[in-house]
PLY file of the C-alpha trace (Angstrom):
ply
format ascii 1.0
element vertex 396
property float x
property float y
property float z
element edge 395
property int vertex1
property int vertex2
end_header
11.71 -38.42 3.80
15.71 -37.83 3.35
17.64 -39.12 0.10
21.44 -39.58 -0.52
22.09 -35.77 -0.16
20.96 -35.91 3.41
17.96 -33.77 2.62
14.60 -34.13 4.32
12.50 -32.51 1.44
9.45 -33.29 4.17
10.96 -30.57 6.91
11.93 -28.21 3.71
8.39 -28.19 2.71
6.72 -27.35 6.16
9.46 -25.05 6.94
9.08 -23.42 3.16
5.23 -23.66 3.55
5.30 -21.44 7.05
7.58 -18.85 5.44
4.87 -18.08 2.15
2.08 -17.33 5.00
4.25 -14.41 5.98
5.35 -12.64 2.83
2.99 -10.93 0.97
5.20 -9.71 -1.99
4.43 -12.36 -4.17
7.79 -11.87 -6.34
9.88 -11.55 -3.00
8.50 -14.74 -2.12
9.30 -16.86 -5.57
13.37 -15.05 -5.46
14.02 -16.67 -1.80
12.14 -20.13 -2.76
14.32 -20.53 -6.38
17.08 -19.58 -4.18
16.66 -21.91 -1.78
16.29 -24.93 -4.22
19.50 -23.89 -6.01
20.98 -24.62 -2.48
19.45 -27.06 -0.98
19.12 -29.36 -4.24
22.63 -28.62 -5.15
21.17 -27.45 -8.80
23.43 -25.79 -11.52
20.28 -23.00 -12.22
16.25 -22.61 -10.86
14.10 -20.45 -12.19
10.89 -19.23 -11.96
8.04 -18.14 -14.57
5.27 -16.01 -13.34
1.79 -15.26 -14.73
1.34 -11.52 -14.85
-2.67 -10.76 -14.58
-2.28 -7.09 -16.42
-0.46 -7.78 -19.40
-2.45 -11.33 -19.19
1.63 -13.30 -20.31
4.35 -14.80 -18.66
7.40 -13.95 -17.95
10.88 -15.21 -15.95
10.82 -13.59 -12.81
13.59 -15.39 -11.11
16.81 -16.94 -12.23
19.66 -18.61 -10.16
22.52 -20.39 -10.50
26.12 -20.26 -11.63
27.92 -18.29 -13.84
26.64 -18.64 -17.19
23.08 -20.40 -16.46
21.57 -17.40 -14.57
19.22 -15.64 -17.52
18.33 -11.96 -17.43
15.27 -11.48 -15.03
11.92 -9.86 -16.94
14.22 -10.80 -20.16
11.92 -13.18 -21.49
8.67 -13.05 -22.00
5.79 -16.26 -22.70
2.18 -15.76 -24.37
0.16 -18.29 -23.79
0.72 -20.07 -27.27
4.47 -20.83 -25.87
4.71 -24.59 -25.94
6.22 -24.15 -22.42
2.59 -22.40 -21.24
0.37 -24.30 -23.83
1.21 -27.46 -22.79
0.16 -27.00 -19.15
-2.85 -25.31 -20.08
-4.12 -28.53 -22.29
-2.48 -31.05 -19.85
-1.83 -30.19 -15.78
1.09 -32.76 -16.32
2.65 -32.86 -12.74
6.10 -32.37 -14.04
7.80 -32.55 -17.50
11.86 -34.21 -17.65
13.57 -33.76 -20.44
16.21 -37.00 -20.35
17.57 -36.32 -23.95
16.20 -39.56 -25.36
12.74 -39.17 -24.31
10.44 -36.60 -22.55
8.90 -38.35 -18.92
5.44 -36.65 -18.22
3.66 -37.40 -15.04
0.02 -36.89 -15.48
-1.80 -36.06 -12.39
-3.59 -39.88 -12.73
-0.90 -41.64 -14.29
2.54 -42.25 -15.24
3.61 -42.03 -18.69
7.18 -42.74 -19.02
8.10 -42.06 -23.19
6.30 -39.59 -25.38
5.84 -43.08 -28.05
3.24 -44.10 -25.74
1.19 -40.62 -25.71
-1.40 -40.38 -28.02
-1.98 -38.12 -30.40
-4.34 -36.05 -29.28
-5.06 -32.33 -30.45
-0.78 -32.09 -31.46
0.14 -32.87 -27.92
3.00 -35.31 -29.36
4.03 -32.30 -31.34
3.82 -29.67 -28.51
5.75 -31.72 -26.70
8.80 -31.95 -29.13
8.35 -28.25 -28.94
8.74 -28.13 -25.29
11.60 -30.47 -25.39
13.52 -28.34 -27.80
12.50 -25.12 -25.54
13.65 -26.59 -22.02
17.89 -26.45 -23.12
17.55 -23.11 -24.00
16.04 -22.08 -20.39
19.12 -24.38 -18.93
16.56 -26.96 -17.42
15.82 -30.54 -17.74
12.57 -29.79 -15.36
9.50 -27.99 -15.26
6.79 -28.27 -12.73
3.81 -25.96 -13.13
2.19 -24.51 -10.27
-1.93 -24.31 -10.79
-4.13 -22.62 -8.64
-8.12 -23.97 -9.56
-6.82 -25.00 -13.01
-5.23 -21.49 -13.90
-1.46 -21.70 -14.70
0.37 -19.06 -12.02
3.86 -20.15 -12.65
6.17 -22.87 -13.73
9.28 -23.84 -11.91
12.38 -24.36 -14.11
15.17 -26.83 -12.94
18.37 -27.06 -14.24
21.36 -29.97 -13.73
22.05 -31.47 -10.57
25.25 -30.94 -9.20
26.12 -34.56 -9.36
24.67 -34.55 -12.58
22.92 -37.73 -11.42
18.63 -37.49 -12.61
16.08 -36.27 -10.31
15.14 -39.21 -7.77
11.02 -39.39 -7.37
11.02 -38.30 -3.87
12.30 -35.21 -4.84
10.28 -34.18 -7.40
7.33 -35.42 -5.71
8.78 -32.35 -3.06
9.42 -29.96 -6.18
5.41 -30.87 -7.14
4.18 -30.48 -3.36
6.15 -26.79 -3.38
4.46 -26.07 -6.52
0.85 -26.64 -5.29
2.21 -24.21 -1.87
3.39 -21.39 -4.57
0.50 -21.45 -6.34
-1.49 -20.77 -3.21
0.84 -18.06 -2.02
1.23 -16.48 -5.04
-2.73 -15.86 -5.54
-2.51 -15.09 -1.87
0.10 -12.44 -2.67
-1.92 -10.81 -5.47
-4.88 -11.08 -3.55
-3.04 -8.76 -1.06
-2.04 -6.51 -3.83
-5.04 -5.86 -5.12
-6.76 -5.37 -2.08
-4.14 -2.63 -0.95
-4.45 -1.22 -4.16
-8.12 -1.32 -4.26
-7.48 0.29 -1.01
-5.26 3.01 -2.32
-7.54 3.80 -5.02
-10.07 4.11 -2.13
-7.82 6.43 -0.01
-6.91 8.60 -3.13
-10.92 9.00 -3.81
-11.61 9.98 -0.42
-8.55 12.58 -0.27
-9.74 13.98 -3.58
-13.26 14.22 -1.64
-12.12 16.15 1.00
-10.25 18.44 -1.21
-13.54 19.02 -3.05
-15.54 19.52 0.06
-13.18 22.35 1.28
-13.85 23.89 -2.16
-17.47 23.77 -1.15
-16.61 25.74 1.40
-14.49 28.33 -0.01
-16.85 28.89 -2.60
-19.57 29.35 -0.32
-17.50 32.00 1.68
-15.74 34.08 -0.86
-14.22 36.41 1.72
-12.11 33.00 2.81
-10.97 32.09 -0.28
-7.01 29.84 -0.01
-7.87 30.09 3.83
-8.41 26.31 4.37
-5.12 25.26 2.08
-3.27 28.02 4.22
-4.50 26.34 7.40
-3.54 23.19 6.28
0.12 23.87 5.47
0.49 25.76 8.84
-1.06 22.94 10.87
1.39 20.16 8.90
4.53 22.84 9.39
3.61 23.04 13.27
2.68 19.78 14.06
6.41 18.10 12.18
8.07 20.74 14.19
6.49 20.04 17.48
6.61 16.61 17.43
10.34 16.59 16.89
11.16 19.56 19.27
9.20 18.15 21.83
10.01 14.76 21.27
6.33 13.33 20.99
5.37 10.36 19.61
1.94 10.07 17.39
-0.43 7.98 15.90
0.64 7.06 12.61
-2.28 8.76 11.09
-1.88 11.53 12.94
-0.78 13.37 9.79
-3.10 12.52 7.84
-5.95 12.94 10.04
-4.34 16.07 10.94
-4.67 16.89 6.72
-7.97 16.60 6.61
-8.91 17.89 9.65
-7.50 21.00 8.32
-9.33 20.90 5.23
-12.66 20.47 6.57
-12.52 22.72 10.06
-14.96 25.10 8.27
-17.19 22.33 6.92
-19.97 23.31 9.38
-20.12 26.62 7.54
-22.04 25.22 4.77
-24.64 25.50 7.32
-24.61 28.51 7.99
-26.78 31.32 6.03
-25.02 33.22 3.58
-26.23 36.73 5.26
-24.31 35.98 7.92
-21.42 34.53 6.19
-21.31 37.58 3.75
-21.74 40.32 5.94
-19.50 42.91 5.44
-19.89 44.26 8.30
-18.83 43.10 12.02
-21.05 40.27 13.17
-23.78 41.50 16.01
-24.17 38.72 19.57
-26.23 37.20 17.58
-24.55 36.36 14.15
-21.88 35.93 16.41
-23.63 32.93 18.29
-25.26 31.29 14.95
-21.28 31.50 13.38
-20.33 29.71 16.37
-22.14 26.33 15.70
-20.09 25.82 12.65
-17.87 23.84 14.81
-20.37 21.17 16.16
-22.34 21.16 13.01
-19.02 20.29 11.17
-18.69 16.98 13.82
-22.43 16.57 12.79
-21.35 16.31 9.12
-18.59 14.21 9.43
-19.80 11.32 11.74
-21.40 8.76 9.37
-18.66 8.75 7.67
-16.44 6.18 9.05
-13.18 7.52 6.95
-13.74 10.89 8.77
-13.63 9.17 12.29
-10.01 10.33 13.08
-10.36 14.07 12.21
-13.61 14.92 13.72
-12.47 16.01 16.89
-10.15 18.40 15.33
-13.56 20.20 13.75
-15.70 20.29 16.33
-12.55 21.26 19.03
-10.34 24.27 17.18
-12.13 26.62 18.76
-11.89 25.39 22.22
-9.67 27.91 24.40
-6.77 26.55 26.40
-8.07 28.47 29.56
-11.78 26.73 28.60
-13.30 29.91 27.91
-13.84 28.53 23.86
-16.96 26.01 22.12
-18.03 24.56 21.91
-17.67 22.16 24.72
-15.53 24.90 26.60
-12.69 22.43 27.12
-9.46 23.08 29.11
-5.52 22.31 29.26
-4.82 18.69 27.91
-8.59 17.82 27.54
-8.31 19.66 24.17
-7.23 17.20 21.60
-3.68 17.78 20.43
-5.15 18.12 16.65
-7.77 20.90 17.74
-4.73 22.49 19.17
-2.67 22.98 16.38
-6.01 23.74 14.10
-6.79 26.26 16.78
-3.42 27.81 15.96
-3.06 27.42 12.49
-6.04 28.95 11.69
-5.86 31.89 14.06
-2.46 32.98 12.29
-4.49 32.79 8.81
-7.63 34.63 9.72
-5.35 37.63 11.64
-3.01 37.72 8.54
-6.04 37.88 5.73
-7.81 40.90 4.78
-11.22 40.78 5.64
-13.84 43.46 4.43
-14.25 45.31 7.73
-10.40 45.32 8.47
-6.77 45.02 6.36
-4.26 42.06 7.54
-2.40 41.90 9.96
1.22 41.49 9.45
2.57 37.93 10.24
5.01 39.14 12.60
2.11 40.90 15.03
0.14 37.88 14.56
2.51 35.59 15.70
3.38 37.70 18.95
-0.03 38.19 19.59
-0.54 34.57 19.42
2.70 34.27 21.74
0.74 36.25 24.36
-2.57 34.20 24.54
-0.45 30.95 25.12
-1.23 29.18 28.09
-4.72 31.30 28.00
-5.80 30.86 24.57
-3.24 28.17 22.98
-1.63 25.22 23.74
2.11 26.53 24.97
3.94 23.72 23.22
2.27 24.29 20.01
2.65 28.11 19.81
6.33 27.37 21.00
6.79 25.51 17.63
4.92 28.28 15.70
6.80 31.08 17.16
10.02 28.82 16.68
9.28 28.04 12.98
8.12 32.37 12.15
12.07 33.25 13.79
13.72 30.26 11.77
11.73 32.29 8.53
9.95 28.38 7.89
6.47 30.10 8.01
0 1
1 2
2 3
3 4
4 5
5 6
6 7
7 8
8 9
9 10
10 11
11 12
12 13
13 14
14 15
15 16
16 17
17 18
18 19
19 20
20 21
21 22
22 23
23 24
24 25
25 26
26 27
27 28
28 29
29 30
30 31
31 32
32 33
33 34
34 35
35 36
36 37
37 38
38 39
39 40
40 41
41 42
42 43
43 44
44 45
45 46
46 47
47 48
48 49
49 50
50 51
51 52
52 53
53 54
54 55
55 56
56 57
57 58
58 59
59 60
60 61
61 62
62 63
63 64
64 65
65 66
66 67
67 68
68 69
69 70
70 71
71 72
72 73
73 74
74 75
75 76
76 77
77 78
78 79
79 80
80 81
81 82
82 83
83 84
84 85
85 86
86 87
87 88
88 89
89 90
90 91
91 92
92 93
93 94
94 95
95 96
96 97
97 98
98 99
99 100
100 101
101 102
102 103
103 104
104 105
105 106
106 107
107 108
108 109
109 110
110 111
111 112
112 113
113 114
114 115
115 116
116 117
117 118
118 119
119 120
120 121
121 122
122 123
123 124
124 125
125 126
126 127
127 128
128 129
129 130
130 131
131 132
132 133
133 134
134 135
135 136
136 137
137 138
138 139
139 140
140 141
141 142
142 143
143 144
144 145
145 146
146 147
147 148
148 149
149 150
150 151
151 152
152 153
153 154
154 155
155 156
156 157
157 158
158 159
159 160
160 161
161 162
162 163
163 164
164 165
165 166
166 167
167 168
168 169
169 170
170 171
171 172
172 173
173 174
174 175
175 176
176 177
177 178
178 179
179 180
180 181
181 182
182 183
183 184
184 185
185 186
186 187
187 188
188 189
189 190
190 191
191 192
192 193
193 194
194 195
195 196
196 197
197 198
198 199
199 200
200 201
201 202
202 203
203 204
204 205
205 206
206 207
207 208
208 209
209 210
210 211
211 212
212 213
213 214
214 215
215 216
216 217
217 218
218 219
219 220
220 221
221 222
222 223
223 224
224 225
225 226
226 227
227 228
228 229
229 230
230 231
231 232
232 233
233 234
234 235
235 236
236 237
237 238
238 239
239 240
240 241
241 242
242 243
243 244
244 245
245 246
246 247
247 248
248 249
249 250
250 251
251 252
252 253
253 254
254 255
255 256
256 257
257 258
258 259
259 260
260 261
261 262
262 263
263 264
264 265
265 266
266 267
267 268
268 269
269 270
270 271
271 272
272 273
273 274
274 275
275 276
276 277
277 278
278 279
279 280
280 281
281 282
282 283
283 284
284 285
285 286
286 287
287 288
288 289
289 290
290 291
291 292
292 293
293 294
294 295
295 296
296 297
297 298
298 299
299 300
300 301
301 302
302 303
303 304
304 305
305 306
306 307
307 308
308 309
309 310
310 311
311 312
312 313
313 314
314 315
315 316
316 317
317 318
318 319
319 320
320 321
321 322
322 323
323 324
324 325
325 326
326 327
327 328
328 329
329 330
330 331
331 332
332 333
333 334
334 335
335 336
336 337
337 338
338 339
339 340
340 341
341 342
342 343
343 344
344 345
345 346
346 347
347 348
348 349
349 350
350 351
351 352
352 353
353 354
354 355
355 356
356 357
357 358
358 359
359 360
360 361
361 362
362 363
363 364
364 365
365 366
366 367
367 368
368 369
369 370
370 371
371 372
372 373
373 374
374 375
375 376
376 377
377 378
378 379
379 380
380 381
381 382
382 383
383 384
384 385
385 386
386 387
387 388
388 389
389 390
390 391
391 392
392 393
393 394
394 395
């Protein structure tokens, strides 16, 4: 299917039809389409007006053409009592052409050729006088709405051809085909949209969970109170630094896993009784061995909960020892996940720097040598490298 212009609407539509499947901004999608009708239909000005769900109106999203047709994009604005939108709300006309003598409507079952001939039903003689009047000032002589199960999504403005000749039937049988593809892609489009921002809103509510959970924790263990924001910030700081010293490559959550890892090391303390977690004093063998299931009770915590998966192993690993002499596994060397590594670190700087009730703080400049001299025994080398490296740069 080819007319005079050498155009074979037929291989424009497949090829225009396999581009929408890939691009899931919606409004990206309608500026390359009007732009390539301007082109390839040798039109003076295309446009495109959109259905916006939140503000439940219409507006011109796209405009091309030359100099002086092109209108101001998100200028204007439709309700739905616009003759341009009423009209194909009451009627899913195919296409309206405005020939200056008479308006040709294709109905979806037949072919009306003059408005004389429509009748009169519900104003739609009138509303289409209205229409014709509205279509100069939007420079087109075409509009072709684009319905997706009977709800308007858009409506595709044409202006002059080139040649000024009148739109032959095989092409605006392809300008009706590529309406019926928009329509599809757009709702495809904000179907996307809404599921990434229903996914967002999802990702938000479980950040602001965690956050809340590590306040569960502080406030059951007063004498730790800022400790898991503290370890948080340190274990971002290290981890950006070590990555680009050492020239690592991550996971792309890594970061964020690595976020709420930190947040929720102590987790597994909410298990553990408050006379041990309050003493003042120096923990006996014993405490010391009930403290030290905090880690695995943490994993314990977090498993059913799939959104947790990626930060579990940095609770129930940060206090594994590099020379396998921590828990509570007693892992060694690499075995140790990278993101226990850096907890391990993190929050060994925080709980030597803090003032506890049966000792006062280290300073941060002891800590971090004494850290320094467990590496390789204690700590991961490459991680206390970047610690040690950020403390002389003054970065933490």
């Amino acid at each position: 299917m080819s007319n005079n212009l050498g155009i074979d609407y037929k291989k424009e539509l497949e090829t225009a039809s396999k581009g929408m499947i890939l691009i899931h901004d919606h409004v990206l999608l309608i500026k390359l389409l009007v732009r390539m009708i301007v082109r390839k239909a040798h039109l003076s000005h295309a446009g495109m007006i959109l259905f916006e769900p939140k503000t439940d109106n219409y507006v011109l999203a796209v405009s091309r053409g030359e100099t002086g047709e092109k209108i101001p994009e998100n200028f204007l604005r439709f309700d739905r009592e616009h003759p341009l939108i009423k009209i194909f709300h009451e009627k899913e006309y195919k296409y309206l052409i405005d020939t200056r003598n008479a308006l040709l409507v294709e109905d979806i079952n037949r072919l009306i050729w003059r408005e004389s001939v429509i009748e009169g039903v519900n104003g739609t003689r009138e509303l289409l006088h209205q229409v014709s009047d509205q279509m100069p000032m939007l420079n087109s002589i075409a509009c072709v709405p684009a319905f997706y199960q009977h709800k308007l999504l858009a409506v595709l403005l044409l202006g002059q051809k080139a040649d000024g000749e009148r739109f032959e039937q095989e092409e605006l049988d392809f300008f009706s085909a590529l309406a019926s593809d928009v329509a599809m892609a757009i709702r495809n489009a904000q179907l996307f949209e809404e599921l990434k921002w229903e996914a967002d809103r999802n990702r938000n509510l479980f950040i602001q969970t965690t956050i809340a959970l590590g306040s569960a924790i502080e406030a059951k263990d007063s004498y730790t109170h800022g400790h898991t924001e503290r370890v948080t910030k340190y274990c971002l700081a290290i981890a950006r630094h070590m990555v680009e010293r050492e020239k690592m490559e991550v996971p792309e959550k890594f970061y964020e896993n690595l976020y709420i890892a930190g947040l929720l090391h102590d987790i597994g303390k909410i298990g553990i009784p408050e006379t041990i977690l309050m003493k003042p004093d120096r923990l006996t063998d014993e405490e010391f061995e009930v403290m030290r299931t905090h880690a695995a009770r943490g994993a314990e915590i977090l498993i059913p909960i799939k959104d947790f998966e990626g930060c579990i192993a940095g609770v129930k690993h940060h206090h594994e020892r590099y020379d396998g002499s921590g828990y509570p596994d007693g892992l060694k060397g690499d075995d140790i996940p990278l993101i226990a590594g850096i907890i391990s670190v993190a929050d060994t700087l925080d709980a030597m720097t803090t003032d506890r009730p049966y000792r006062k703080g280290m300073t941060k400049e002891f800590a971090v040598s004494e850290i320094a001299r467990l590496s390789g025994k204690w700590f991961p080398p490459k991680t206390v490298n970047a610690l040690v490296d950020l403390y002389e740069k003054g970065m933490i």
